[in-house]
LUMFI-61194 format. One record per residue (C-alpha): x negated, y negated, z; residue in one letter; residue number from 1. Coordinates in nm, 2 decimals. Each point is the difference from the previous one (the first is absolute). Layout:
N
      c1      c2      c3  code  pos
       X       Y       Z     A  NUM
...
% end
This chain:
115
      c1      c2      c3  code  pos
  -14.77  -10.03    8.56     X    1
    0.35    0.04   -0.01     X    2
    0.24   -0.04   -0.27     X    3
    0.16   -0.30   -0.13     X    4
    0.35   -0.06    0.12     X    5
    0.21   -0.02   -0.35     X    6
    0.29   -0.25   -0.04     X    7
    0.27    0.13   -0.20     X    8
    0.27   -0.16   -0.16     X    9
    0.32    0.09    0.14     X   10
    0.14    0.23   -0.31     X   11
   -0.35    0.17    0.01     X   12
   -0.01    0.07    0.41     X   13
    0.35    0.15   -0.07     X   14
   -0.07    0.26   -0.28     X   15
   -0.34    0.09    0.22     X   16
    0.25    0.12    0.26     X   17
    0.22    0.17   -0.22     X   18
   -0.27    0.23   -0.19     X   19
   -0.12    0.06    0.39     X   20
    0.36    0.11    0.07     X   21
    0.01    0.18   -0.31     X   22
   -0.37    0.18    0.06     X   23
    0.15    0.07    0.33     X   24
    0.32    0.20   -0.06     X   25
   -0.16    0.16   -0.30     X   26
   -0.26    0.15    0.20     X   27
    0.20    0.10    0.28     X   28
    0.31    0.14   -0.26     X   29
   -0.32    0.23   -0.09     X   30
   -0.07    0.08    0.35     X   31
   -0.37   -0.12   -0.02     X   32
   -0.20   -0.17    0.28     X   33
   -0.16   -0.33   -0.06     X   34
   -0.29    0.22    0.03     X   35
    0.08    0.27   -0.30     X   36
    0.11   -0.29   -0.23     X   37
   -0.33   -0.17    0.08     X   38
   -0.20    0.30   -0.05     X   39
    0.18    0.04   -0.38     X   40
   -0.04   -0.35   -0.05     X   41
   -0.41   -0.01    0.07     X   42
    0.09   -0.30    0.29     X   43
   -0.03    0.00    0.33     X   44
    0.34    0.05    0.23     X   45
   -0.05   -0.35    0.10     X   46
    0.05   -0.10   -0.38     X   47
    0.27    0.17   -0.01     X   48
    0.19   -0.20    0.32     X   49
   -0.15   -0.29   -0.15     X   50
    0.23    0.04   -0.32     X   51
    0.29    0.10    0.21     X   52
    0.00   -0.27    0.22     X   53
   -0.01   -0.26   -0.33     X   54
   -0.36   -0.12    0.06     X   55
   -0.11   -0.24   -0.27     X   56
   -0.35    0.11    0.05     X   57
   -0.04    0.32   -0.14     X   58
   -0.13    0.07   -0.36     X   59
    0.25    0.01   -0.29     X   60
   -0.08    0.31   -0.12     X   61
    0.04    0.15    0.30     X   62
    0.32   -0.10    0.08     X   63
    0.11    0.11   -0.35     X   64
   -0.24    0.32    0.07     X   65
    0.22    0.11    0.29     X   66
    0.37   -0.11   -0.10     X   67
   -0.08    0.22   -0.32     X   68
   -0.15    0.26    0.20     X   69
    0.30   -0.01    0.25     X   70
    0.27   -0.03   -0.25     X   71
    0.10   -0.31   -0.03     X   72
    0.14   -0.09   -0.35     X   73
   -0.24   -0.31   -0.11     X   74
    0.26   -0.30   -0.17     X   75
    0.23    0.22    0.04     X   76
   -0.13    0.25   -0.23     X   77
   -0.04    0.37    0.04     X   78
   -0.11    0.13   -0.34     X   79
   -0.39   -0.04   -0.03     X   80
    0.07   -0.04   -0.38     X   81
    0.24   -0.25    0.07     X   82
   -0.27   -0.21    0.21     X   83
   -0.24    0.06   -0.30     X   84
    0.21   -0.13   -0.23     X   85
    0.10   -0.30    0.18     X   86
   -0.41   -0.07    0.02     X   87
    0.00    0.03   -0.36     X   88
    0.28   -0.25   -0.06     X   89
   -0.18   -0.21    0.23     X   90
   -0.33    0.02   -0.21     X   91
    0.21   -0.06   -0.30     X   92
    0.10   -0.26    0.15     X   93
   -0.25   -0.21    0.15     X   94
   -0.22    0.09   -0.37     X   95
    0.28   -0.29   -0.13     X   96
   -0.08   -0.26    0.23     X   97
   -0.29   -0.22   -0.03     X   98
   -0.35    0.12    0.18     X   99
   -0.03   -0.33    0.16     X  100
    0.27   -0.29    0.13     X  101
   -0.09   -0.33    0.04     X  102
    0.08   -0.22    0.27     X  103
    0.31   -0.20   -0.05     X  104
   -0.18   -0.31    0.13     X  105
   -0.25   -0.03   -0.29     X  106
    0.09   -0.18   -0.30     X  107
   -0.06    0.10   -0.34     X  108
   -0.08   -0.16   -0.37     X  109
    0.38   -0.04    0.01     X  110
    0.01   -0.30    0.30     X  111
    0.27    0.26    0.19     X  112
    0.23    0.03   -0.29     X  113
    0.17    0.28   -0.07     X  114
   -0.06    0.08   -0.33     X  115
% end
């Protein structure tokens, strides 16, 4: 069966490109094949064009797999401890906010006041 097609927004279709650009000049700045890169990564070569070519099918992780692999600085970030600590300031984070949100459209106790 074949694979879904995925709608993207606009925004989200753009920065798939980009990383593919990105994956792209990376890998050939190191002089690698689609081949080599695919071999380091554990993917297939197909994978690999995949990502380059911005397709919105391919798995997450290996999309970040192969930019890491290839070079390419993740949010701009170079330093893995860097990366780490942003995910730690993001876990700091998100332990302050509330486990669950409810809906705006329910109605509380309070009648939809705001006190």
């Amino acid at each position: 069966m074949p694979r879904q097609r995925i709608g993207l927004h606009p925004a989200a279709a753009d920065a798939v490109q980009v990383l593919g650009q990105q994956v792209r000049q990376a890998r050939i700045a190191k002089g690698w094949t689609a081949a080599q890169l695919a071999a380091a990564a554990g993917v297939s070569a197909r994978t690999v064009s995949s990502i380059e070519t911005g397709s919105p099918a391919v798995s997450i992780g290996n999309v970040l797999n192969v930019a890491v692999i290839s070079g390419v600085a993740l949010y701009g970030v170079t330093d893995q401890a860097e990366l780490t600590r942003m995910r730690l300031r993001g876990e700091e984070r998100l332990a302050l906010l509330p486990a669950r949100v409810r809906s705006a459209g329910t109605k509380g106790d309070d009648d939809g006041l705001d006190f």
